[in-house]
C-alpha positions as CSV (number, residue, x, y, z in Angstrom):
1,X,2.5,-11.1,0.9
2,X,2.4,-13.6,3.2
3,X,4.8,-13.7,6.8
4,X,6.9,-16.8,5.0
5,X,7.8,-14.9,1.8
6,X,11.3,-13.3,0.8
7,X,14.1,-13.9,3.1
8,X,15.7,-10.7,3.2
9,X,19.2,-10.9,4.6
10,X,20.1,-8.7,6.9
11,X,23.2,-7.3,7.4
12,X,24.6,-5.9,11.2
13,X,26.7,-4.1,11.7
14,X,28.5,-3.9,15.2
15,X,30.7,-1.3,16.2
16,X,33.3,-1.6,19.6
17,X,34.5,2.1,21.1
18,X,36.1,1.9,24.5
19,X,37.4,5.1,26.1
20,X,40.0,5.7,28.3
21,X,38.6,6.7,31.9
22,X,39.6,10.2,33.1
23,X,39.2,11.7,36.5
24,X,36.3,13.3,36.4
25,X,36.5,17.4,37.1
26,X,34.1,18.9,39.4
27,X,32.7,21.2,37.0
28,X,32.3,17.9,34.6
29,X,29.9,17.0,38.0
30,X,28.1,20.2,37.8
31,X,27.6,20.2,34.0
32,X,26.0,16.1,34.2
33,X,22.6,17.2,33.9
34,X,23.4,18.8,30.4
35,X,25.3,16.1,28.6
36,X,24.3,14.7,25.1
37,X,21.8,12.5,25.6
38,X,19.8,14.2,28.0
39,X,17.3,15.9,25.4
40,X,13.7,17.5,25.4
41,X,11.5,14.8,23.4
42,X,7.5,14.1,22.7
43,X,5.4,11.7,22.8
44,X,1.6,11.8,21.4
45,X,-0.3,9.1,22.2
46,X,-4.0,8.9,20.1
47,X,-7.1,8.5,21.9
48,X,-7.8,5.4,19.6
49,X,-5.7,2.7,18.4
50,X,-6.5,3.5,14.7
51,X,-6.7,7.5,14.9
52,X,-10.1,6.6,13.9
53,X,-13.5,7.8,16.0
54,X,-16.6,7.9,16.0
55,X,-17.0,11.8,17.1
56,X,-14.5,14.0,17.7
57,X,-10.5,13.1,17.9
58,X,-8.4,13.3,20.9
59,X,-5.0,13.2,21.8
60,X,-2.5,13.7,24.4
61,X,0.7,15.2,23.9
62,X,3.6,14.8,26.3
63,X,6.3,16.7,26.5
64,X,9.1,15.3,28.4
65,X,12.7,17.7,30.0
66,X,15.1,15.4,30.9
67,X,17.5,18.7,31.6
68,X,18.6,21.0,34.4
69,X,16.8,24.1,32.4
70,X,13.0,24.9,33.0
71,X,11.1,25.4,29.7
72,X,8.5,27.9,28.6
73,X,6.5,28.8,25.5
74,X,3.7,26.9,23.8
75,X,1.8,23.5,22.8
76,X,-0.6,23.8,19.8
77,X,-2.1,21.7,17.2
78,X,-3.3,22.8,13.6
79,X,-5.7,20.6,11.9
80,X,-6.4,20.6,7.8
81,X,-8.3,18.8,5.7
82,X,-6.3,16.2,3.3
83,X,-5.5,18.7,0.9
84,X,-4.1,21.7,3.0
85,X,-6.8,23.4,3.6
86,X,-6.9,24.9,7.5
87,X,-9.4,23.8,9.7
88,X,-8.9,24.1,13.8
89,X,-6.1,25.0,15.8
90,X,-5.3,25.8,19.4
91,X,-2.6,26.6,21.4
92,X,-1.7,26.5,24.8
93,X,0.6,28.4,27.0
94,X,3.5,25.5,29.3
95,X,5.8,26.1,32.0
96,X,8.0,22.5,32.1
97,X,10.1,22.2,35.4
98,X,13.2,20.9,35.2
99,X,14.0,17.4,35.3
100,X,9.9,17.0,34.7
101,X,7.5,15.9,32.2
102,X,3.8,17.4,31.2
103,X,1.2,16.0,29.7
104,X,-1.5,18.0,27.7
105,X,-5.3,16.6,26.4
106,X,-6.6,18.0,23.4
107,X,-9.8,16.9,22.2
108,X,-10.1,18.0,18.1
109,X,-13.9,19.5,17.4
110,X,-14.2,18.5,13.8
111,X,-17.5,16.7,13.3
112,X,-17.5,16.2,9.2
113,X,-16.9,12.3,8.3
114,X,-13.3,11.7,6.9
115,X,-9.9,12.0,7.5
116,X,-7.6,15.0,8.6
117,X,-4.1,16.2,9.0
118,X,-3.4,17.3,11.8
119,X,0.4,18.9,13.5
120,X,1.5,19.1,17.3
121,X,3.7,21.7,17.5
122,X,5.9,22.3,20.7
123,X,8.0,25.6,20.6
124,X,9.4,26.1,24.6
125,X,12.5,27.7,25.6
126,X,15.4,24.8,24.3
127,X,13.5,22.8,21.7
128,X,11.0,22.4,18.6
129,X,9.4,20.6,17.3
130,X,6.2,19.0,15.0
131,X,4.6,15.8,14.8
132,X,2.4,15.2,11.8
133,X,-0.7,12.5,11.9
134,X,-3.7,11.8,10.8
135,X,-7.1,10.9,12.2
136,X,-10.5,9.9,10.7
137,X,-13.6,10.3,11.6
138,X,-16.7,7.9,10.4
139,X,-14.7,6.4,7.2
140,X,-17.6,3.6,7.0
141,X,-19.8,7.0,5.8
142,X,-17.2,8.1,3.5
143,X,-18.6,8.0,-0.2
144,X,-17.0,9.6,-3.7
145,X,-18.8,12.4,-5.4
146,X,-17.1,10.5,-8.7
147,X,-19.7,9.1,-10.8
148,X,-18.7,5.3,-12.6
149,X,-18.2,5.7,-16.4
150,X,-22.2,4.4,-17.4
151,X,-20.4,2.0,-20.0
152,X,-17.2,1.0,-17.4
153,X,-18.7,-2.6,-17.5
154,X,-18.9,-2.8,-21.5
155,X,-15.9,-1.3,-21.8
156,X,-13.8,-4.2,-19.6
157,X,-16.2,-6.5,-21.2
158,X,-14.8,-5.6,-24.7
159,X,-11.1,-5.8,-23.3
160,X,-11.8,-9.4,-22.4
161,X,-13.3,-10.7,-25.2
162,X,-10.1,-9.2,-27.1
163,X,-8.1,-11.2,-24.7
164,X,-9.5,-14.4,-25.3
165,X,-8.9,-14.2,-28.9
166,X,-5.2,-14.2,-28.0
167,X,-3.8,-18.1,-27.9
168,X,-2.0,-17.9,-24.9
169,X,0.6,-20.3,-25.9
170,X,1.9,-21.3,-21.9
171,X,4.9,-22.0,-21.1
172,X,6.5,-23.8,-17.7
173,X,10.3,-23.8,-18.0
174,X,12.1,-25.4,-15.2
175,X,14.9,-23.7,-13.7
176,X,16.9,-26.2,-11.4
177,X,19.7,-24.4,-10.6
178,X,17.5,-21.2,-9.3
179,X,15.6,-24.3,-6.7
180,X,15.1,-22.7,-3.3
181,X,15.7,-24.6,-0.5
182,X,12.3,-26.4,-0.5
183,X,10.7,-24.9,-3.5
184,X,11.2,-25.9,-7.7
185,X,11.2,-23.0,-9.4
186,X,9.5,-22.6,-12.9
187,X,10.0,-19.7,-15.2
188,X,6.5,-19.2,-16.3
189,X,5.3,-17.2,-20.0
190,X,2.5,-16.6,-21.7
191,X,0.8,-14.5,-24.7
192,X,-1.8,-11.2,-23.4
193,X,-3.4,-8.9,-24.9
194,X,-2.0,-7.2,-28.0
195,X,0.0,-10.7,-28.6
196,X,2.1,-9.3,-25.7
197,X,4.8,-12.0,-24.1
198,X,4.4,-11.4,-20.4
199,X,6.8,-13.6,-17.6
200,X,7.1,-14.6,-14.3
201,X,7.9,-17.1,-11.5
202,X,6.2,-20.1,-10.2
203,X,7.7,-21.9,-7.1
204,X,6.4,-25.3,-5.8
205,X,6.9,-27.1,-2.9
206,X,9.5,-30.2,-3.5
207,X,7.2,-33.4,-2.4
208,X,7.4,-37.2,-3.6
209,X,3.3,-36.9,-4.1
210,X,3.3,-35.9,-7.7
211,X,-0.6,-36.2,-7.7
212,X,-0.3,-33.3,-4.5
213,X,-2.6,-30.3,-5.8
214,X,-1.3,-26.5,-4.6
215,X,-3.7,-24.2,-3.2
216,X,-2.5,-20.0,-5.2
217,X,-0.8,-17.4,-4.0
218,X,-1.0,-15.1,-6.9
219,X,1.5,-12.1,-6.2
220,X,0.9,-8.8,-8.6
221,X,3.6,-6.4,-9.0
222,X,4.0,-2.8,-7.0
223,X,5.1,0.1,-9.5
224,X,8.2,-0.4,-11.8
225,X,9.0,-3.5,-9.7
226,X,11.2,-6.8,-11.0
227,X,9.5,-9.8,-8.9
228,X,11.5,-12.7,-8.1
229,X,11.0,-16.3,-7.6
230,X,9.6,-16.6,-4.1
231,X,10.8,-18.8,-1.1
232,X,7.8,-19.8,1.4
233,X,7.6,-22.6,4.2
234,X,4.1,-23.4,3.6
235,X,3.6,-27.1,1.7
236,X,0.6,-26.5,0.5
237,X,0.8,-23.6,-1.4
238,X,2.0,-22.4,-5.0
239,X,3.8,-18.9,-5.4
240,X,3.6,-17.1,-8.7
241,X,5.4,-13.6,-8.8
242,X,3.6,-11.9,-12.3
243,X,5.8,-9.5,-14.3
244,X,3.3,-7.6,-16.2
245,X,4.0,-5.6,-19.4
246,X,6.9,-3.1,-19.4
247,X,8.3,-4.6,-16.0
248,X,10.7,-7.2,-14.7
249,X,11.5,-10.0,-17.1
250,X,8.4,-8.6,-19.7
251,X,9.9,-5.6,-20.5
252,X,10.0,-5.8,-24.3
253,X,7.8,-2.9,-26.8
254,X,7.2,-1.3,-23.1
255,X,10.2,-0.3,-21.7
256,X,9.6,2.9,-20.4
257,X,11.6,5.1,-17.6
258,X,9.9,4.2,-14.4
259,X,8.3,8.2,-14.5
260,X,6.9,6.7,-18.0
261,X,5.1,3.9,-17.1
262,X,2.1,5.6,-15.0
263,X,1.5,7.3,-18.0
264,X,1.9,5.6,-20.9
265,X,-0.4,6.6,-23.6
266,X,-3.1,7.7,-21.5
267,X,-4.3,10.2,-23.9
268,X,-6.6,7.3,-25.2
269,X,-8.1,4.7,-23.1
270,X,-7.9,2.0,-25.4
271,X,-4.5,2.0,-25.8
272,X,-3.5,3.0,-21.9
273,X,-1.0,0.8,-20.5
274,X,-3.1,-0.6,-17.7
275,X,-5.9,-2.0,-20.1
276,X,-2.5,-4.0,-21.0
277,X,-1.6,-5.1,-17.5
278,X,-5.3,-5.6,-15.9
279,X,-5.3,-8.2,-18.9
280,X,-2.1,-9.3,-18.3
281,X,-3.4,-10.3,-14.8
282,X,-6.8,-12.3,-16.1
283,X,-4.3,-14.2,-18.4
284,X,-2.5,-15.3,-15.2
285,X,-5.8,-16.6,-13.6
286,X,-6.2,-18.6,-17.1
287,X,-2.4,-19.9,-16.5
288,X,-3.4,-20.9,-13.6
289,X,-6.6,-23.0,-14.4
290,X,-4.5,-24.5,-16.6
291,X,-2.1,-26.4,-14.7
292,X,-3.6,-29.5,-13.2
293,X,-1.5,-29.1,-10.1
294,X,-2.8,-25.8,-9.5
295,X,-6.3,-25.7,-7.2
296,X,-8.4,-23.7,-9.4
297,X,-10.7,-22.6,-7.2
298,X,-8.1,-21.6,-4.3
299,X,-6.8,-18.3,-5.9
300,X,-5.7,-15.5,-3.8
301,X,-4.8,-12.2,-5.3
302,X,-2.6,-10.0,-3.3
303,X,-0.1,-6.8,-3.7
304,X,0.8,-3.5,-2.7
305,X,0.7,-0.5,-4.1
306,X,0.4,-0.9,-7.6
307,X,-0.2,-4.7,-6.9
308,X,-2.9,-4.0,-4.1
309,X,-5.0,-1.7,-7.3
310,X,-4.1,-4.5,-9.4
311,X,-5.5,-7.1,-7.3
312,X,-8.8,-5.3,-6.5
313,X,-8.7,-4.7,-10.5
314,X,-8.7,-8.8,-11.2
315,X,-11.2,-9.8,-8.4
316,X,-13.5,-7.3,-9.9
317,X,-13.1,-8.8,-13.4
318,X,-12.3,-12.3,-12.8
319,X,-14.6,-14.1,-10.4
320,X,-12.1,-17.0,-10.6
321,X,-10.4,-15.2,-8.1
322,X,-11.3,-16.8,-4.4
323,X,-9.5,-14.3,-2.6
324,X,-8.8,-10.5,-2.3
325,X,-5.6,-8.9,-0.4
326,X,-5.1,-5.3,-2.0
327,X,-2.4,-3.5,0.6
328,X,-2.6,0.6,0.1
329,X,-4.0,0.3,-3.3
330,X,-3.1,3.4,-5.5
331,X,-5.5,5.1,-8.2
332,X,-8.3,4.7,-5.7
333,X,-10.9,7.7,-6.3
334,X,-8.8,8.9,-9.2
335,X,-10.1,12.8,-9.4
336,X,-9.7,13.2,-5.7
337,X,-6.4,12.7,-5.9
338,X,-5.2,16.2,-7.3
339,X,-4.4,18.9,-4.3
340,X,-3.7,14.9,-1.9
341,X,-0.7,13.4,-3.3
342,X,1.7,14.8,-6.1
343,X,2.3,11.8,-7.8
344,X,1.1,10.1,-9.9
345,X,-0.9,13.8,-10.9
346,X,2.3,15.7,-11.5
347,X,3.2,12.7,-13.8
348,X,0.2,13.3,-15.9
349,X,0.9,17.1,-15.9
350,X,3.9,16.2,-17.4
351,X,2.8,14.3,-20.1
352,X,-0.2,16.9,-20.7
353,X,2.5,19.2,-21.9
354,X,4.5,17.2,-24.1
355,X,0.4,16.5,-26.4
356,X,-0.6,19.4,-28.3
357,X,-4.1,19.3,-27.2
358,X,-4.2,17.1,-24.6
359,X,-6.3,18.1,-21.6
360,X,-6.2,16.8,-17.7
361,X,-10.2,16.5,-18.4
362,X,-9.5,13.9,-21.3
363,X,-7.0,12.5,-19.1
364,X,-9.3,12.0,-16.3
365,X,-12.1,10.8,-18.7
366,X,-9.7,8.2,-19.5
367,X,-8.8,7.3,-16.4
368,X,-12.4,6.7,-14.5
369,X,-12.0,3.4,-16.9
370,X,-8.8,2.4,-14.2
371,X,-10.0,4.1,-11.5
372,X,-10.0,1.4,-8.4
373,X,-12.6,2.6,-6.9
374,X,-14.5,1.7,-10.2
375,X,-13.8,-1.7,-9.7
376,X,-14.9,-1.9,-6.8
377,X,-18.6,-2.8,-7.3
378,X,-17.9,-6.1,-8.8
379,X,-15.8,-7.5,-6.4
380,X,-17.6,-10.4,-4.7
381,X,-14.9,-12.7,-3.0
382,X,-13.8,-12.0,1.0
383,X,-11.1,-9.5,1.1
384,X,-9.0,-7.5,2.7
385,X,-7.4,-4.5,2.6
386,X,-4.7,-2.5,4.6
387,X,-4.4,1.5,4.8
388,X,-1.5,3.5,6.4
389,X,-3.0,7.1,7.6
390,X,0.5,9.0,6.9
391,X,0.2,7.6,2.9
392,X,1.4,10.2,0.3
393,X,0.1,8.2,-2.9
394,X,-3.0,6.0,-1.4
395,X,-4.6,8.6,1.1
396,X,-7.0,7.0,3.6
397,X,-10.0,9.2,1.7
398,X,-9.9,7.3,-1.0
399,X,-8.7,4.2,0.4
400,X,-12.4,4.2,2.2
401,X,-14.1,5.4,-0.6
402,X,-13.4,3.1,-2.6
403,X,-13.6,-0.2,0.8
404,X,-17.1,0.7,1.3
405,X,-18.3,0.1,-2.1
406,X,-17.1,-3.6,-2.5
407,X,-20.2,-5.5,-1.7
408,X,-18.8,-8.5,-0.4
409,X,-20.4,-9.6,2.9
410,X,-16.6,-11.1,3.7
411,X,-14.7,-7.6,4.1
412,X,-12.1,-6.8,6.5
413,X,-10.1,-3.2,6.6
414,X,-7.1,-2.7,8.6
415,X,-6.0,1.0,9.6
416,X,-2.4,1.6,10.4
417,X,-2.3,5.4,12.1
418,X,1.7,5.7,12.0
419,X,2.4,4.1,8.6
420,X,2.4,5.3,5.4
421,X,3.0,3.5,1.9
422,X,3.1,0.4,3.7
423,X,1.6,-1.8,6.0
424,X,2.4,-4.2,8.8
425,X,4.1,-7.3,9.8
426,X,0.9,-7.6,11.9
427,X,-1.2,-7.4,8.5
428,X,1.1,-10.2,6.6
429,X,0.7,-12.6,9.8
430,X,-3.0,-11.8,9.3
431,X,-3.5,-12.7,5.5
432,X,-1.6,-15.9,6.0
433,X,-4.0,-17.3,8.7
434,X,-6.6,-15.8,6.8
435,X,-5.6,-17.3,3.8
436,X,-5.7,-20.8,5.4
437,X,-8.4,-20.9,7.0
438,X,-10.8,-20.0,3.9
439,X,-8.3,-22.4,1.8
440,X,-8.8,-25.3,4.4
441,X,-5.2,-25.8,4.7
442,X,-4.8,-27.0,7.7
């Protein structure tokens, strides 16, 4: 998503108090030190900019008494591995004067390549308290000990040529009265696979040059999401916001609750709703080399979350696909998942029970045929990728695992150590110049 896209409004809010003045009482005067908003507070600073080192981690932790009271107890840290399990801890004895600050060094022994969880914990006299990160060590090194279905190629080969059989019967509506301020806006539809009618948005800039070819910005949809038509300043550049199967404007036979959708008929992977939507995407790259004022060789492929796995998905299998932008990427390293993240496991837990039969083990057969990290091998273009360290549904683990298989020589990975599910205003300014400069648009 690029810096230019969505203008959110924002709503403030300002609220006036004025109180009366009082003469002050002198045991108001002696009492100063303790009023609200003089509070005990923390600050942990890393030892690396990205949590992420070479050897061992290492932190400070400061803990700061703005009050009249002295403090005592302790300072610790626990560490675990991703899923829970405990690793080192140690704990330190503090005496904080009053109206001081402290600052301790811990440096974290763990040598093993990957990432951890780890907790500072401050329990003194007034106040506690626990800050959770996470910090990695060696992710280049990390590799999956989850083999690639022998037949993953054939089977995504099969899916295509099923695809192709389907006329896709385009369609470019225009919708005038939904015009942005600088952008037409088209509602876009097409046939996928299964004869499924998918939707979505295309927005192009308003120009006199009708002969003017746009360079793609091909947005995929996070989880359960309804994508709009989207605004952007930059003249040279098409937006098309896909709606794939079950969501947005292509709900239709898939119209699941959003719990339903990770899940839909995973029980055989033929008929698993993301064989559906990957196509869905590849029949957007066809929409798109079908429009003569498209540049069909200036696609980039970018989403989050659900759109950051489904862009990785359709660079993988379509090589029309210039560029790669896939922002905390879910199913990435699929069986590694259980014991992370709860979701989407507990989702497929649920449906387990509801199948006489069914097994997690089918399940997870199934699913190496969507697993991201799968895909990985075949993508070819530059990309980029970003990874929050504090992520409960892409964990950094599998987030590397699956990075350092894409053989592209044009890889970039950004690491965001106090983020989660999302990434940065620093990683969208960095995909738009990025974008650009391997687009020529100048």
């Amino acid at each position: 998503m690029l810096k230019r896209l969505y203008k959110i409004p924002v709503i403030i809010i300002c609220l006036a108090a004025m109180a009366c003045a009082m003469p002050a009482r002198a045991q108001e005067k002696e009492d100063s030190d303790d009023k609200p908003g003089k509070e005990i507070s923390t600050v942990l600073t890393s030892g690396n900019k990205t949590s992420v080192f070479d050897s061992q981690a290492h932190y400070t932790f400061e803990v700061i008494n703005p009050t009249a009271n002295p403090q005592t107890g302790t300072v610790s840290y626990q560490v675990t591995t991703e899923k829970g399990e405990p690793l080192n801890s140690k704990e330190i004895k503090v005496n904080i004067g009053k109206n001081s600050s402290e600052k301790y060094s811990f440096d974290i022994p763990e040598t093993h390549i990957g990432f951890y969880k780890v907790n500072f914990m401050v329990n003194v006299s007034d106040y506690d308290d626990t800050v959770r990160r996470v910090f990695g060590l060696q992710p280049e090194n990390i590799k999956s000990k989850n083999a690639r279905p022998a037949d993953f190629d054939q089977f995504w080969q099969t899916a295509k040529d099923e695809l192709a059989k389907v006329s896709p019967n385009f369609k470019v509506i225009p919708m005038p009265k939904l015009n942005l301020d600088n952008r037409e806006v088209y509602l876009i539809e097409m046939q996928s696979l299964d004869n499924y009618t998918i939707r979505g948005w295309m927005t192009i800039p308003i120009t006199k040059n009708k002969n003017k070819k746009f360079a793609v910005l091909l947005r995929l949809p996070g989880y359960q999401l309804d994508l709009q038509p989207v605004e952007g300043s930059d003249n040279d550049l098409a937006i098309i916001a896909l709606n794939v199967r079950g969501q947005g404007n292509s709900r239709g036979p898939i119209d699941t609750r959003k719990d339903e959708f990770i899940f839909y008929h995973s029980e055989d992977r033929n008929k698993y709703v993301m064989r559906g939507v990957i196509m869905d995407c590849l029949r957007c790259v066809d929409f798109i080399c079908s429009q003569p004022r498209l540049k069909h060789d200036n696609i980039l492929a970018s989403g989050g979350s659900m759109g950051g796995y489904l862009a990785l998905a359709t660079a993988s299998l379509d090589k029309r696909v210039a560029l790669c932008s896939a922002q905390n990427p879910i199913l990435c390293d699929i069986r590694n998942l259980k014991g992370e993240v709860q979701w989407p496991i507990t989702s497929f837990e649920k449906y387990i029970q509801t199948k006489p039969g069914l097994t997690m083990d089918k399940v997870m057969d199934n699913l190496d045929y969507f697993d991201g990290k799968n895909f990985a091998d075949n993508i070819k273009c530059p990309l980029i990728m970003g990874v929050g360290l504090l992520d409960h549904f892409a964990p950094p683990n599998n987030e590397f695992a699956t990075y350092n298989i894409i053989p592209s020589k044009n890889k970039r990975i950004m690491v965001f150590k106090d983020l989660g599910h999302e990434i940065s205003q620093q990683y969208k300014d960095f995909e738009g110049r990025w974008m650009r400069d391997n687009f020529g648009l100048f």
